[in-house]
N, C-alpha and C positions, 0 to 999 in steps of 0.2 A: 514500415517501409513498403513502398509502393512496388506491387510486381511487375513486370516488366512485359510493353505491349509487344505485340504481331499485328500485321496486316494478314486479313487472311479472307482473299476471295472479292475484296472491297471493304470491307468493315476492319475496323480496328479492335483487338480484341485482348484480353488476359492471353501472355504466352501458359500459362498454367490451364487456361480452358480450351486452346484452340485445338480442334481435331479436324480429321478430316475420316471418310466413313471408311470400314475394313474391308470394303471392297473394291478400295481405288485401287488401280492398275499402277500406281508407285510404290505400294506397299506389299500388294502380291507379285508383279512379275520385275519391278525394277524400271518400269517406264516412268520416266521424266527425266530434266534436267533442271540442272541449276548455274547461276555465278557466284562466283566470291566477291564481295566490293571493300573496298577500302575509303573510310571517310577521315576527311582532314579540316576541323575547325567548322564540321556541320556540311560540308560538303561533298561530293561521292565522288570518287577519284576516277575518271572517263565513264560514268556510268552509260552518257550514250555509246560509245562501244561495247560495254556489257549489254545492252539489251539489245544493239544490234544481232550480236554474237548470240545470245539466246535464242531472240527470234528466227536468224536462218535454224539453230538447230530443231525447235519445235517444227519448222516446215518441214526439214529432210525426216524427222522422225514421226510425222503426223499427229504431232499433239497440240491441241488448239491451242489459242493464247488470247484469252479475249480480249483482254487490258490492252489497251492502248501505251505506246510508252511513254507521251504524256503523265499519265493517269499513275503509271508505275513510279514515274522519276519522283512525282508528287507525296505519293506515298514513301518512298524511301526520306527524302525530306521532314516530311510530319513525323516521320518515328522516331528520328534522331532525336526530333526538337522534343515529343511525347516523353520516350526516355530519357532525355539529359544525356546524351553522349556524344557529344563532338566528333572524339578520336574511335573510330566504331569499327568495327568488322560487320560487314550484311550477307548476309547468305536471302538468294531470290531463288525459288522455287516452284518447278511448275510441274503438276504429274499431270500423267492422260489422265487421270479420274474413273468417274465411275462409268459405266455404260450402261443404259436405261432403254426400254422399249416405246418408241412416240407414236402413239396413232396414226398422227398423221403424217411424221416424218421416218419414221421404220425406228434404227438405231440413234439412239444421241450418246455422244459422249460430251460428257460434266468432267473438265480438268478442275484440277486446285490446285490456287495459287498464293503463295502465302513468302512474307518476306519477314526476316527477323533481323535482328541487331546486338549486338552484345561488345564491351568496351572490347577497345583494343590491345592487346595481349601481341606486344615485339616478339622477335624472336629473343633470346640471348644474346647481349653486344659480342662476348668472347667469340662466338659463331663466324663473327664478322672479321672480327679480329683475329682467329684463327682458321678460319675457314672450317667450312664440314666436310668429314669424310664419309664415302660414298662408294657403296657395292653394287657389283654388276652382276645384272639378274641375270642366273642361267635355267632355275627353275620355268620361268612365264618367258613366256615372246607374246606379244603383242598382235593380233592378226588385222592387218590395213584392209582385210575384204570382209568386214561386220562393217552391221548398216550402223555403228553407233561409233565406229572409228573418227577420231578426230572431233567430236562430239563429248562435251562434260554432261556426262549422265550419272543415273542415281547408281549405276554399275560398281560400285567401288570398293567390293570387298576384295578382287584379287588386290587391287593397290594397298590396301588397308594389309593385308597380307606381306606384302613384299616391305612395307615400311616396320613391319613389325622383324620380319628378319635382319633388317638394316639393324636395327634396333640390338636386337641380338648378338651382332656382330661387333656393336661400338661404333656404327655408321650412323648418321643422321638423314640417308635418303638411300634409295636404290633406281639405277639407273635401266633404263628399259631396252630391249633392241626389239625389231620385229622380224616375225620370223623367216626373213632374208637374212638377217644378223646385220641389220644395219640402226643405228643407235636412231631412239626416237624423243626421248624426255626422260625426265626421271617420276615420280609415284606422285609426284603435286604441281610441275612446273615445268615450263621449257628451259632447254639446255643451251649453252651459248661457247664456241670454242675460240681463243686466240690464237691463230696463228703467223707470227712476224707481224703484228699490227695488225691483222686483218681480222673482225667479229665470221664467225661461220656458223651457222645454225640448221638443225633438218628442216626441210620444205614440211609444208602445210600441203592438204590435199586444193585449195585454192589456187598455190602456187605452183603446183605440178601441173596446172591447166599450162602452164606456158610451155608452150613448143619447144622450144632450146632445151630450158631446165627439163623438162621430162625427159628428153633424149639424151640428158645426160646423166639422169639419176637409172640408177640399176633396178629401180621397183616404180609401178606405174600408181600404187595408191599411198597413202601416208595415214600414221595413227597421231600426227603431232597436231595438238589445238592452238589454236591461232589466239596465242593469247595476249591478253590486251597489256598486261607488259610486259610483254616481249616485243610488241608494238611499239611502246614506248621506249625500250633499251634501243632497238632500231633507228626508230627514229634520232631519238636522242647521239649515237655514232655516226651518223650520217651527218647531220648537222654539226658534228666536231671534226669534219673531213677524216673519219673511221673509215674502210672499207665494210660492207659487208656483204659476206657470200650466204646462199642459201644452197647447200649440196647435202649429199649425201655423206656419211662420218660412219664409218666403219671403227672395229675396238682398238686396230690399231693407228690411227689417226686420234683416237681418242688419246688412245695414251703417249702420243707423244706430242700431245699439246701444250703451249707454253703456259695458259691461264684457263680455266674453267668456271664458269661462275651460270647460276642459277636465276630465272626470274618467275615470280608470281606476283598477285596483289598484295597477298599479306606481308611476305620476305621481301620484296622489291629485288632489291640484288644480292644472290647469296655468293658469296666467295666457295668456289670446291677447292681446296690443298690437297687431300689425297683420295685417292680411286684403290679403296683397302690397303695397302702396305705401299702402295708407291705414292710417292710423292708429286707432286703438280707443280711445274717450278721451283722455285724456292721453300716450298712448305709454307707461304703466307699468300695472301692477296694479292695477285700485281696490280701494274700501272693502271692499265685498262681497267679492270674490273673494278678501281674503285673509282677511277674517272666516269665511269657506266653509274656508278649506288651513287656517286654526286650528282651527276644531271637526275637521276631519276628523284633525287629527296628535294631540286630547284623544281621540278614539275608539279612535285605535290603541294609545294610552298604558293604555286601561281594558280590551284584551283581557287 
């Protein structure tokens, strides 16, 4: 059986041989970032917004990105087809690399970048069907004044941490505030609230540029990632003449919501029923949030 390729740097390589040297700055201090992509029938599910979204965060966080997204889109393509995986998950990754002394240039820094693919692995139908329940972290606050706020970086051990106490509890996520105590996402995805028909979500640090909205949210910076579906959940309510708000949700807005539901690439729309021992609605899915996981599974249909 044939092992399974990486793109790494430009070249196409054995995921079993690919390295990168023990002295990149992703492996010592936790610089880089990366996307999630989701592939449907050989195709990458908005991957021009994943590399957009990448790209701003390599600028704000000074990590080069040589590749063109041409170049990148191209290679995601070939590995699918290289692997035989249609239905894919991609993880794209970019450290600062290594740092080198250049004669004639003083300091270089050498990032690496490297993309891989591996079938696709659903969640659980029952998940959907019963919804996940979901503890709110009092251990972690999230702080919206790190230069990596709102940014998916290779930082992810407190998340990894907090998903394993969820875990512990009999929760399938945990839900984050920052330390204003106002609610930001939960450990893998942004958060989405119903209330009376209307979608409500925390603002993005892009969206807190706007005058109005800032002067009406109680914190000037945000740790929520602007993610690419949650783009799509958005999009997709507005087009069903949805409202939707972008404020600020404190614990008790939270819990007195009528529907909560989750989105990422991999889960698209996750149903939440209960927030530890209470309940969310009905204790099942509502309206909305499965009118939301049906536009979002027609979008993936029309890559």
């Amino acid at each position: 059986m044939a092992m399974a390729q990486a793109w790494l740097n430009g070249q196409f390589v054995e995921e079993g041989t690919a390295a990168v040297p023990i002295r990149d700055a992703g492996l010592l201090h936790g610089a880089g970032v990366f996307t999630t992509m989701c592939a449907h029938r050989g195709k990458v599910f908005r991957i021009t917004d994943h590399l957009r979204r990448l790209r701003d965060s390599c600028e704000a966080l000074f990590i080069p990105l040589p590749h063109k997204d041409e170049s990148l889109e191209e290679a995601a393509i070939e590995l699918l087809s290289r692997n035989q995986i249609p239905e894919a998950r991609l993880r794209l990754t970019v450290t600062r690399g290594t740092v080198t002394q250049d004669p004639l240039h003083g300091l270089r820094t050498e990032p690496n970048v490297f993309l891989t693919a591996g079938a696709f692995e659903p969640y659980p139908q029952e998940y959907y069907q019963r919804g996940l329940t979901v503890i709110l972290l009092d251990e972690q606050k999230l702080n919206p004044y790190d230069v990596q706020a709102g940014h998916k970086t290779l930082d992810y051990f407190s998340r990894f941490a907090a998903l394993r106490e969820a875990n512990r509890r009999g929760a399938g996520e945990a839900l984050w505030f920052n330390v204003h105590n106002y609610l930001q996402s939960s450990s893998t995805s942004n958060i989405f609230l119903v209330e009376s028909g209307t979608l409500v979500t925390p603002p993005t640090q892009a969206e807190l540029q706007d005058p109005e909205l800032a002067q009406a949210t109680p914190y000037s910076r945000s740790n929520v990632l602007p993610g690419i579906t949650r783009a799509a959940a958005t999009e997709a309510a507005r087009h069903a003449g949805i409202q939707v708000k972008t404020e600020a949700v404190d614990v008790n807005r939270l819990l007195a919501a009528n529907e909560l539901f989750l989105t990422n690439s991999i889960m698209g729309v996750m149903p939440v029923c209960r927030i530890e021992r209470k309940a969310v609605g009905n204790d099942l899915p509502g309206p909305i949030t499965l009118q939301m996981a049906n536009a979002l599974r027609e979008q993936m249909e029309q890559i």
